[in-house]
Biopython code that builds the backbone (N, CA, C, O; Angstrom):
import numpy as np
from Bio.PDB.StructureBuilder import StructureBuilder

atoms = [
    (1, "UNK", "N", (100.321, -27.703, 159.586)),
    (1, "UNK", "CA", (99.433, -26.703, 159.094)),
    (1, "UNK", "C", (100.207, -25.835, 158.101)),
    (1, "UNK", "O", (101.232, -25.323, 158.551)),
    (2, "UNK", "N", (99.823, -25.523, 156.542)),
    (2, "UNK", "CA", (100.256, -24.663, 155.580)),
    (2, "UNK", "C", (100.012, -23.276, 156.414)),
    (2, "UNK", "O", (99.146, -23.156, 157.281)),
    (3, "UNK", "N", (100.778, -22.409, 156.071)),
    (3, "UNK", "CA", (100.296, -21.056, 156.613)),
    (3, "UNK", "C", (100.696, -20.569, 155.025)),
    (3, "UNK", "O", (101.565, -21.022, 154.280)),
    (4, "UNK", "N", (99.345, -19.049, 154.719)),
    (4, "UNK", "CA", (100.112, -18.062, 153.526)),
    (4, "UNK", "C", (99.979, -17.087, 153.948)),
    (4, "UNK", "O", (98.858, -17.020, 154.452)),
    (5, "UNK", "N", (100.708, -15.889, 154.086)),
    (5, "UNK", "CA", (100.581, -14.855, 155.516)),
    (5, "UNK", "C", (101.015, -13.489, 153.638)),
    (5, "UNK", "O", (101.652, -13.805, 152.633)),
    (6, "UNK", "N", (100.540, -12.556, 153.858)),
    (6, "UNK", "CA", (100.060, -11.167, 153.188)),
    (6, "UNK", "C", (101.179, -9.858, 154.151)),
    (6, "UNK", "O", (100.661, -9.562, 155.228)),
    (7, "UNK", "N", (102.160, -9.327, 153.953)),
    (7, "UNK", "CA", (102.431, -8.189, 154.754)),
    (7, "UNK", "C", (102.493, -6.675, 154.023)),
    (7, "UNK", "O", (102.652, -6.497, 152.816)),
    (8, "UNK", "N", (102.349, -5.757, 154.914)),
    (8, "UNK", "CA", (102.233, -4.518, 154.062)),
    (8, "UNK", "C", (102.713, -3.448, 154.813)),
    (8, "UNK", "O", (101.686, -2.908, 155.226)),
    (9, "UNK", "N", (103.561, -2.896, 155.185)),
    (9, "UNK", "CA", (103.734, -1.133, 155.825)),
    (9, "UNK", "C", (104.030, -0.698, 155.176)),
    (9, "UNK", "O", (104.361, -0.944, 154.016)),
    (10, "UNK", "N", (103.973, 0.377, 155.990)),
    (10, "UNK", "CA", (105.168, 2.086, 155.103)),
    (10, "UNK", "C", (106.120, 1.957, 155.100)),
    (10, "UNK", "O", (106.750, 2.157, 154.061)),
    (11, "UNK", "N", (106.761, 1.541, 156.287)),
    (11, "UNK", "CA", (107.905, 0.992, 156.556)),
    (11, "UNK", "C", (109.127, 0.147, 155.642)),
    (11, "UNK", "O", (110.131, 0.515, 155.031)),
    (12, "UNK", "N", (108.465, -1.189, 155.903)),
    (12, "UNK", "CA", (109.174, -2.600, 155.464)),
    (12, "UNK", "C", (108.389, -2.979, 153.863)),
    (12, "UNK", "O", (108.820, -3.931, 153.213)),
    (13, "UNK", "N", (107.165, -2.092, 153.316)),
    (13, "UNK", "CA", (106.887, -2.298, 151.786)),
    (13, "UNK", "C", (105.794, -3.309, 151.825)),
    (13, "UNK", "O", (104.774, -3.084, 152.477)),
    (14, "UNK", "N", (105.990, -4.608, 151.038)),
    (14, "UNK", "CA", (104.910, -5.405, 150.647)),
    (14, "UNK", "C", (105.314, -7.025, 150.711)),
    (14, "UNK", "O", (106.349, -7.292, 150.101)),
    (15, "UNK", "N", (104.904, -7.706, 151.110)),
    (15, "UNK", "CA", (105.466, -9.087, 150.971)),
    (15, "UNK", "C", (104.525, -10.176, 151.002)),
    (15, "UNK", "O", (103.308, -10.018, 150.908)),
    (16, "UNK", "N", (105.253, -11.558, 151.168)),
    (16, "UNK", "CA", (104.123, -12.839, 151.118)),
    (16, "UNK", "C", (105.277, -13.548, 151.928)),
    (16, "UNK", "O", (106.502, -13.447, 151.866)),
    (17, "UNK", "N", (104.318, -14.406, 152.815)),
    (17, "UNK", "CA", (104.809, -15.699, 153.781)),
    (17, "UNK", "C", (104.688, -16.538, 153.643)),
    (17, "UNK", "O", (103.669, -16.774, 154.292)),
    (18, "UNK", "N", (105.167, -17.929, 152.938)),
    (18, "UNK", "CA", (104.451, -19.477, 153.394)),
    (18, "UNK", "C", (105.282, -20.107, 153.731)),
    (18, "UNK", "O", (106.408, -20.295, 153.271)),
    (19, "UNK", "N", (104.548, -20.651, 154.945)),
    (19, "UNK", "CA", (104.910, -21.571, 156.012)),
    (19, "UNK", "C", (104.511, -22.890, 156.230)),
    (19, "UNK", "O", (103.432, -23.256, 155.762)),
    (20, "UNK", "N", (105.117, -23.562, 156.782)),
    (20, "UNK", "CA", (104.444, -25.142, 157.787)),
    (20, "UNK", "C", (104.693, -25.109, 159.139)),
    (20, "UNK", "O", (105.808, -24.783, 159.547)),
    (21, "UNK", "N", (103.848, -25.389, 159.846)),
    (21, "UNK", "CA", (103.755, -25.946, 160.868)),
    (21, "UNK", "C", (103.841, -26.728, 161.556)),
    (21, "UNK", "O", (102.805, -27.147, 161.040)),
    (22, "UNK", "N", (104.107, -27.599, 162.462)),
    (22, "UNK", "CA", (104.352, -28.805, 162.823)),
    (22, "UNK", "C", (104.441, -29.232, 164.161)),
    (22, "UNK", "O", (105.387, -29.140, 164.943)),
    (23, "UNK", "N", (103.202, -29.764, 164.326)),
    (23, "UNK", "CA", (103.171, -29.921, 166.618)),
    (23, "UNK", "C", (103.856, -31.386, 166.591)),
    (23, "UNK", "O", (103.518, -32.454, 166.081)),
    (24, "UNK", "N", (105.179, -30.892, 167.509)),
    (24, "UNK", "CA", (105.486, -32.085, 167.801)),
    (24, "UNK", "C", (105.088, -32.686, 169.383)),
    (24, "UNK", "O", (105.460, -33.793, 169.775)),
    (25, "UNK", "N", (104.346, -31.828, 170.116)),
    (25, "UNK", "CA", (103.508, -31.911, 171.195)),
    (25, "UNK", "C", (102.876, -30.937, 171.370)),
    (25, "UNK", "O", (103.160, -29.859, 170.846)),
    (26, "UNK", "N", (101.673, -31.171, 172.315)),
    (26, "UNK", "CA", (100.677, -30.302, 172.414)),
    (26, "UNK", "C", (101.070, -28.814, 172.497)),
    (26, "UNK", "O", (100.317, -27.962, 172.026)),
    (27, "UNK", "N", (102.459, -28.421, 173.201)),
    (27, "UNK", "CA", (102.583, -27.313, 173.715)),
    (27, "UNK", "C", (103.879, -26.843, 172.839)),
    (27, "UNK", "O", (104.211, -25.682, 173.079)),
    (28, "UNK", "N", (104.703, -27.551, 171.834)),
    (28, "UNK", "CA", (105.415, -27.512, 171.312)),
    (28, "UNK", "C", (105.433, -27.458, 169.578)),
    (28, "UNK", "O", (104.939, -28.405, 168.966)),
    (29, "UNK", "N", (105.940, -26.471, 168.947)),
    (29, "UNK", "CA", (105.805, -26.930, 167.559)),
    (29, "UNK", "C", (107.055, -26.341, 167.020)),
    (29, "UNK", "O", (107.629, -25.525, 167.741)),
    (30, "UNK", "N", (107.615, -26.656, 165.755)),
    (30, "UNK", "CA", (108.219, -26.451, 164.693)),
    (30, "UNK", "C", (107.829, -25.730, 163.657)),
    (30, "UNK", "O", (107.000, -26.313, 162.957)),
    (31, "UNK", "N", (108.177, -24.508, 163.253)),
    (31, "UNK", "CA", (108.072, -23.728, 161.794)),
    (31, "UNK", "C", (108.844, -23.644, 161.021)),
    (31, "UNK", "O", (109.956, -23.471, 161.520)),
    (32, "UNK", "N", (108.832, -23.698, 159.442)),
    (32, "UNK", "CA", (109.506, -23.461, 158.614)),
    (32, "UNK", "C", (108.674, -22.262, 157.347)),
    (32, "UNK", "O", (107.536, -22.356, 156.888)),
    (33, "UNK", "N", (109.431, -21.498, 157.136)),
    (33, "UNK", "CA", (108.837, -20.094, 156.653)),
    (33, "UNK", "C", (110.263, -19.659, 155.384)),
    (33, "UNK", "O", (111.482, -19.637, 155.550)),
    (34, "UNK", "N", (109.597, -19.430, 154.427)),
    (34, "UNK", "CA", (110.216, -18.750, 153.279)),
    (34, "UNK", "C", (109.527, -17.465, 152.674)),
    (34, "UNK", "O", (108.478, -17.586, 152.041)),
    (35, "UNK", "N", (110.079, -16.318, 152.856)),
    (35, "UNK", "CA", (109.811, -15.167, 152.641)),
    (35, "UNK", "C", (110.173, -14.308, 151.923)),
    (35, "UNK", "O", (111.382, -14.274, 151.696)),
    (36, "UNK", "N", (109.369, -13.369, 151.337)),
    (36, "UNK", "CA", (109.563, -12.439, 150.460)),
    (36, "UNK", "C", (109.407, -11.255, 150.281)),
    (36, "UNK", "O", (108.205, -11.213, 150.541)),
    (37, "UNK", "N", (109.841, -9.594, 149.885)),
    (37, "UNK", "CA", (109.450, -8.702, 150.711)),
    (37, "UNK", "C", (110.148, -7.383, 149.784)),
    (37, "UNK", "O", (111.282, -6.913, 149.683)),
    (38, "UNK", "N", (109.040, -7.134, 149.286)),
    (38, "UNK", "CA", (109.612, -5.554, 148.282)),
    (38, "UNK", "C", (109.608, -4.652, 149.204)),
    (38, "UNK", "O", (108.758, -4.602, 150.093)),
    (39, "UNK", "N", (110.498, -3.909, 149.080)),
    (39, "UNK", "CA", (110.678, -2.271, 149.749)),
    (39, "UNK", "C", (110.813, -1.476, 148.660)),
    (39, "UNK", "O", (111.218, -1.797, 147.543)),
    (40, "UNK", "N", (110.321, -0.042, 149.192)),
    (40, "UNK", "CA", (110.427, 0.778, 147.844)),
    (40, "UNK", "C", (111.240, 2.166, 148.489)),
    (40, "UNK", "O", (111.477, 3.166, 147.812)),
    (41, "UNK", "N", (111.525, 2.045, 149.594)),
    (41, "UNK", "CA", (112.441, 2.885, 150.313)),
    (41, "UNK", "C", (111.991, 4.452, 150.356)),
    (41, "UNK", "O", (111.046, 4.884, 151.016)),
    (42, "UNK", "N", (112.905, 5.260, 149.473)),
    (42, "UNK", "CA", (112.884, 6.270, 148.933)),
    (42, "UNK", "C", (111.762, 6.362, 148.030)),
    (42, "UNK", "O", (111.178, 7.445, 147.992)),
    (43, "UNK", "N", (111.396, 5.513, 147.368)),
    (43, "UNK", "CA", (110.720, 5.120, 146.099)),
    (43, "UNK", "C", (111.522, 5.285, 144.786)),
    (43, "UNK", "O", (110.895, 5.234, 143.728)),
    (44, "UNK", "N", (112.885, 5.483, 144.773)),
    (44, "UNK", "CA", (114.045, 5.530, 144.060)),
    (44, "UNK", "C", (114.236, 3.859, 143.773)),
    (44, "UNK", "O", (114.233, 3.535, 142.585)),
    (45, "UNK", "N", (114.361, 3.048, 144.536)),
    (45, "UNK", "CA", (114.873, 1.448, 144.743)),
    (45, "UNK", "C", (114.111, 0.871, 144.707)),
    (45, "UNK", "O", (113.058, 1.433, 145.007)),
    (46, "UNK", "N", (114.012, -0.647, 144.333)),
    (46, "UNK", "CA", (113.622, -1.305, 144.451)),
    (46, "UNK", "C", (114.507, -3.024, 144.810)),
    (46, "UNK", "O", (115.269, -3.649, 144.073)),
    (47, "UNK", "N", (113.964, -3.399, 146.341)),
    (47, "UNK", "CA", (114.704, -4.072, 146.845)),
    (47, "UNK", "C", (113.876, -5.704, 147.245)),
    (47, "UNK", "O", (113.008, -5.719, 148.118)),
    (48, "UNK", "N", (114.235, -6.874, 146.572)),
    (48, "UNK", "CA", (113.548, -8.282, 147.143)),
    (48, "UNK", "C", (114.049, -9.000, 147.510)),
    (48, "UNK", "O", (114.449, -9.979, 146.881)),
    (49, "UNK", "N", (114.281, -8.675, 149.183)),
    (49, "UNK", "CA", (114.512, -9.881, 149.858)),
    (49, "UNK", "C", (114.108, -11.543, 149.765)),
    (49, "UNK", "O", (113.052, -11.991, 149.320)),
    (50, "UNK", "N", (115.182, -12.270, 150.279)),
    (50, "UNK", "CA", (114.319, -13.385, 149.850)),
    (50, "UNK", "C", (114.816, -14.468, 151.512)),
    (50, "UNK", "O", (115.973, -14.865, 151.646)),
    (51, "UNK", "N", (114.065, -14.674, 152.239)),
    (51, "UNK", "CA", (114.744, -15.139, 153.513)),
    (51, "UNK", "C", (114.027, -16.867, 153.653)),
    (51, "UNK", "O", (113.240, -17.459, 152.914)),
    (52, "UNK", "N", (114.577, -17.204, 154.683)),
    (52, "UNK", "CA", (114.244, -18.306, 155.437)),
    (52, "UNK", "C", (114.387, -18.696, 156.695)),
    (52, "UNK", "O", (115.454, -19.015, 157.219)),
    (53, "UNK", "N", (113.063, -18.674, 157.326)),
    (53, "UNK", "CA", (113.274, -18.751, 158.596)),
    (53, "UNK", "C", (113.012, -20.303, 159.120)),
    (53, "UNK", "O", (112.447, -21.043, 158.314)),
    (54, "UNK", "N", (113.400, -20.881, 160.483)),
    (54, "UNK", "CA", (113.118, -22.122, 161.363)),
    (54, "UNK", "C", (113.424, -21.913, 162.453)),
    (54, "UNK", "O", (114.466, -21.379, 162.833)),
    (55, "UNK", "N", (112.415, -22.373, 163.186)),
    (55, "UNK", "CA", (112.455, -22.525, 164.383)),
    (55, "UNK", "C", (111.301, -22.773, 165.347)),
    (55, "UNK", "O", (110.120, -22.712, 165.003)),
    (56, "UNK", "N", (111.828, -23.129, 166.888)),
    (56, "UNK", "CA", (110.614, -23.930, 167.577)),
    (56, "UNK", "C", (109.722, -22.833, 168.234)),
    (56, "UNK", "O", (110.309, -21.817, 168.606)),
    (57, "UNK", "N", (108.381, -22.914, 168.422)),
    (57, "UNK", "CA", (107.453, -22.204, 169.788)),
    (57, "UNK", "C", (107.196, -22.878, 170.836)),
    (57, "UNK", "O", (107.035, -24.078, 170.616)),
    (58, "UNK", "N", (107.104, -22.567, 171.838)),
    (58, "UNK", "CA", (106.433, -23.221, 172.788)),
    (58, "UNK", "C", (105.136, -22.143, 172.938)),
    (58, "UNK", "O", (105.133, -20.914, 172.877)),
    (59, "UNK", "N", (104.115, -23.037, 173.142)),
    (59, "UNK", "CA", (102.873, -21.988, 173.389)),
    (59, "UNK", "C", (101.941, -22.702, 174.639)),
    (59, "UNK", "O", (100.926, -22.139, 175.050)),
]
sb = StructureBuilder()
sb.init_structure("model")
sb.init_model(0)
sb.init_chain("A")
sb.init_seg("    ")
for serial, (resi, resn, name, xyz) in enumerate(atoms, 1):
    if name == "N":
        sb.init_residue(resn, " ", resi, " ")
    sb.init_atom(name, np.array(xyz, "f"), 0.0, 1.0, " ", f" {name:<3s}", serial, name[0])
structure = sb.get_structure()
């Protein structure tokens, strides 16, 4: 499953998510996620993370 995920606080600023998904059994899956994420802090800075996440759920 594509995921495109939208984030926003006061906090942590503004960002975008896309992901995959991947059941490797019913109760088990795999994610892979690349992320992105302005902060404006102070409102002095401007800061863009750029991450990557993996890893399994069990649900």
């Amino acid at each position: 499953m594509l995921k495109l995920d939208y984030t926003g606080s006061d906090y942590r600023g503004t960002g975008f998510q896309l992901g995959y998904e991947y059941k490797l059994m019913p109760t088990l899956s795999l994610e892979l996620a690349i992320y992105a994420q302005r902060s404006f802090g102070n409102g002095l800075s401007l800061r863009i993370p750029i991450g990557f996440n993996f890893w399994g759920i069990q649900k």
